[in-house]
Kinemage of the C-alpha trace (Angstrom):
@kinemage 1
@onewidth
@group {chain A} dominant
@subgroup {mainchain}
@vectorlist {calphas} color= white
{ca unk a 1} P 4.757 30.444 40.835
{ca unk a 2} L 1.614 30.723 38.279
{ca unk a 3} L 3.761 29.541 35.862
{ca unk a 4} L 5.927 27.036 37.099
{ca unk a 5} L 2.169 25.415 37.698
{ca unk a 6} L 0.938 26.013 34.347
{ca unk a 7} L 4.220 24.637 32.877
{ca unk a 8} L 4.108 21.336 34.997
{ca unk a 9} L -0.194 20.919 33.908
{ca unk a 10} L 1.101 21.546 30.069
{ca unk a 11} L 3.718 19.164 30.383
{ca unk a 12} L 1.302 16.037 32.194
{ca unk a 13} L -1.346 17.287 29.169
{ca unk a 14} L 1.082 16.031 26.681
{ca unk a 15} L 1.926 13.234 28.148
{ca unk a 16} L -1.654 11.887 28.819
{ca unk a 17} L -1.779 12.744 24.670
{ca unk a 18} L 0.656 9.688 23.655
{ca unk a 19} L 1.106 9.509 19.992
{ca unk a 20} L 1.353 13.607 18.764
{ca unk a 21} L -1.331 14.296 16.559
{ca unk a 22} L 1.001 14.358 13.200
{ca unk a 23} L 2.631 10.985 13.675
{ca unk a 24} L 3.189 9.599 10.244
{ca unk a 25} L 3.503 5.828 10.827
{ca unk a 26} L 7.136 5.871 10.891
{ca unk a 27} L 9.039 3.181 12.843
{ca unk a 28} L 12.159 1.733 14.374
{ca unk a 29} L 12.221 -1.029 11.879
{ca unk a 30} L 11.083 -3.130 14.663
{ca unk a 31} L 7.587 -2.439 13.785
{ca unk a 32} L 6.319 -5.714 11.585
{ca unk a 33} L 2.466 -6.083 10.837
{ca unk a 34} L 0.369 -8.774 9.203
{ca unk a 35} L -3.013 -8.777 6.501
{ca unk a 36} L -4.234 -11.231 4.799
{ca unk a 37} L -5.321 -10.117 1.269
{ca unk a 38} L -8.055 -12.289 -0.496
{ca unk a 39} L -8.447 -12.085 -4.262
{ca unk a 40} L -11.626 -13.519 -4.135
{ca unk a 41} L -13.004 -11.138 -1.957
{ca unk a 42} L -12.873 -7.663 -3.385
{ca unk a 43} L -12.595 -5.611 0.284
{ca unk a 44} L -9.501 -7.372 1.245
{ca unk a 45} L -7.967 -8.083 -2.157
{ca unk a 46} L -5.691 -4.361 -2.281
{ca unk a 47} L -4.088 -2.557 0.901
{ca unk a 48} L -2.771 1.024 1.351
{ca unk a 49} L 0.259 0.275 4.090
{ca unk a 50} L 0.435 4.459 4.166
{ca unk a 51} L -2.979 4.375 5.930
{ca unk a 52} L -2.841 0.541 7.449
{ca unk a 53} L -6.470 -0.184 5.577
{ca unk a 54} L -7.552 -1.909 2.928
{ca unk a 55} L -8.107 -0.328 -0.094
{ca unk a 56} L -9.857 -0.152 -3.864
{ca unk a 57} L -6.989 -0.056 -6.775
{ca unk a 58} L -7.318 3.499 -7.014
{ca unk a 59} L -5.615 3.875 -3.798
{ca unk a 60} L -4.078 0.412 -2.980
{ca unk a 61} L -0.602 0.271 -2.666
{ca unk a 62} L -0.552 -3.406 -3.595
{ca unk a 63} L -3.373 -5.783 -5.166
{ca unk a 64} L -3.785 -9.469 -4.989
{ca unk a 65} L -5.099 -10.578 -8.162
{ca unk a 66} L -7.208 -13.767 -9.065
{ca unk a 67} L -4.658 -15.473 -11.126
{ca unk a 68} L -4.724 -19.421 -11.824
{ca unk a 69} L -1.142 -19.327 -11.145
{ca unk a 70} L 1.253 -21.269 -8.775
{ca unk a 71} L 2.361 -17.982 -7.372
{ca unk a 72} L 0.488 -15.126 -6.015
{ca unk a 73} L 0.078 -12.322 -8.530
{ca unk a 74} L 0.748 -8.912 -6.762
{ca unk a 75} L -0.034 -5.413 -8.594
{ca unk a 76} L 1.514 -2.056 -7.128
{ca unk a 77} L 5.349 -0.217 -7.822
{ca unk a 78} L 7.649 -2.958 -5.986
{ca unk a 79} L 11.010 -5.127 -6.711
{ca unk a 80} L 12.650 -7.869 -5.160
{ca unk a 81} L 14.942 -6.394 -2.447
{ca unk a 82} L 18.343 -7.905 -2.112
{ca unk a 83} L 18.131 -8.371 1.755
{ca unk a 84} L 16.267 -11.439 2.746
{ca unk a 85} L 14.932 -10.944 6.161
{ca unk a 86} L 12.238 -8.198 6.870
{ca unk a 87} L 13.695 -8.090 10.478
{ca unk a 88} L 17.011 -6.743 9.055
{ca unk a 89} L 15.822 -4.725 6.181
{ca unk a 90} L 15.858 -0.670 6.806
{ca unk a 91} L 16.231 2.144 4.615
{ca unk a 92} L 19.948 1.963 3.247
{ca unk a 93} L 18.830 -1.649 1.107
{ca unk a 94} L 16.112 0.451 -0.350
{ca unk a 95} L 16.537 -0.386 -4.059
{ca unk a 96} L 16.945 2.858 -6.149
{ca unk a 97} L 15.432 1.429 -9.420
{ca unk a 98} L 13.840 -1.851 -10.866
{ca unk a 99} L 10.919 -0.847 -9.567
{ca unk a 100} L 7.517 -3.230 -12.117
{ca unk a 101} L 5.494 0.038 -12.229
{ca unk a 102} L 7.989 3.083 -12.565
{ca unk a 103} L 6.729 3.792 -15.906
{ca unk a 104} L 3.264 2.774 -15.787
{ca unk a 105} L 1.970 3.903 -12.866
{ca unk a 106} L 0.796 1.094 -10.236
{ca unk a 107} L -1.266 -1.123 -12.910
{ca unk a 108} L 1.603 -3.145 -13.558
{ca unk a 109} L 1.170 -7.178 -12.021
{ca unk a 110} L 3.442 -9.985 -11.597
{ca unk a 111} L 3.798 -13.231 -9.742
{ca unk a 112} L 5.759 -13.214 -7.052
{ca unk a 113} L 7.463 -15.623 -4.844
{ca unk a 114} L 6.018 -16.911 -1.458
{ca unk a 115} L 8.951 -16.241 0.885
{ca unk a 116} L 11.106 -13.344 -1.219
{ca unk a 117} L 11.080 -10.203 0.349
{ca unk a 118} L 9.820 -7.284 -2.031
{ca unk a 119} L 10.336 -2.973 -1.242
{ca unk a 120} L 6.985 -0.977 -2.399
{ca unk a 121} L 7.335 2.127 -3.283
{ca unk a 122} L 3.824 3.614 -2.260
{ca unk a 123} L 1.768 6.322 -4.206
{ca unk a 124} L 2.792 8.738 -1.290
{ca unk a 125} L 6.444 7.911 -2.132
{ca unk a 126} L 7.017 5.908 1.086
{ca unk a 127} L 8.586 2.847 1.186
{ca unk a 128} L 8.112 0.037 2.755
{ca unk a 129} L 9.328 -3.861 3.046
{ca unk a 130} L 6.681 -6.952 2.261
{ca unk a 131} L 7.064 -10.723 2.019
{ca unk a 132} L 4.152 -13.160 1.550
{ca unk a 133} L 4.571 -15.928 4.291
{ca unk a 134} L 1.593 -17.970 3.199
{ca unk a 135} L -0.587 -18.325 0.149
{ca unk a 136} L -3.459 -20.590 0.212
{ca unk a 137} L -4.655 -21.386 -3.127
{ca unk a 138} L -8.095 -22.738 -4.261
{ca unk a 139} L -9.799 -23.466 -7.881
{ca unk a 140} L -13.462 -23.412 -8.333
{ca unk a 141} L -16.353 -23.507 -10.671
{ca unk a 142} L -15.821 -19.415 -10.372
{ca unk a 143} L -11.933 -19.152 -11.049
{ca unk a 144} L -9.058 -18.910 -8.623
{ca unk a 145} L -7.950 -17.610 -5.834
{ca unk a 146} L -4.874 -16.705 -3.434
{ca unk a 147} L -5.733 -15.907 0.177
{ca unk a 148} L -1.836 -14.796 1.449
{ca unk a 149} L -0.960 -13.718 4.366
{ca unk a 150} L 1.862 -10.397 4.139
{ca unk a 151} L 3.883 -9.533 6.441
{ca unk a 152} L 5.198 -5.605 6.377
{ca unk a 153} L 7.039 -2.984 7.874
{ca unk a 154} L 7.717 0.646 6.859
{ca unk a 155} L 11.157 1.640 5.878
{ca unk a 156} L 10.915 5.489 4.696
């Protein structure tokens, strides 16, 4: 009887717990967040989508960079994916190469396209799915700057 009771106070202790202790972040795919990255402001201009916080480029997955440019310039290890929605993306369309920063590490930068969706591969080796949904862009007397809005979601 002692431990019939013990079992059924273990078992309502782990589920008053919720998330276990070692969740990684994984999802269902269902799992879509939003940031805003601003290149003029250097707390919010890089974001580490392993740890969901923004980040300095030593630990950023991706950077928004202060480029007089059109299009957003975005530094980290990603390519254009060939899927086009981020709600049907999952881990079979992860691309296995074409990757800007496979060689380089994650200082490599390019413009990319508001609207495109992109797979990062992270420094952890995760991957996940990005798009930039809006970029508001602004000259000054000081430079440039993108303020986008990314939408994400992690694949692997």
């Amino acid at each position: 009887m002692k431990g019939i009771f013990l079992l059924g106070l273990f078992s309502i202790m782990l589920a008053s717990c919720g998330v276990p202790q070692d969740f990684d972040g994984a999802t269902d795919g269902h799992d879509i967040r939003t940031i805003v990255l601003d290149s003029a402001d250097d707390a919010k201009r890089g974001y580490s989508f392993s740890s969901d916080a923004y980040a300095g480029w030593e630990t950023a997955d991706i950077i928004n960079e202060p480029w007089c440019t059109d299009e957003p310039g975005i530094c980290g290890n990603w390519v254009e994916a060939k899927e086009k929605d981020i709600e049907g993306i999952g881990p079979a369309d992860i691309p296995v190469s074409g990757y800007i920063s496979d060689v380089a590490g994650f200082d490599d930068c390019q413009n990319v396209e508001v609207g495109a969706l992109y797979v990062n591969r992270n420094r952890d080796s995760r991957y996940y799915a990005f798009t930039i949904v809006d970029d508001d862009y602004s000259e000054s007397e000081y430079g440039c700057n993108h303020r986008i809005t990314v939408m994400y979601k992690r694949l692997k």
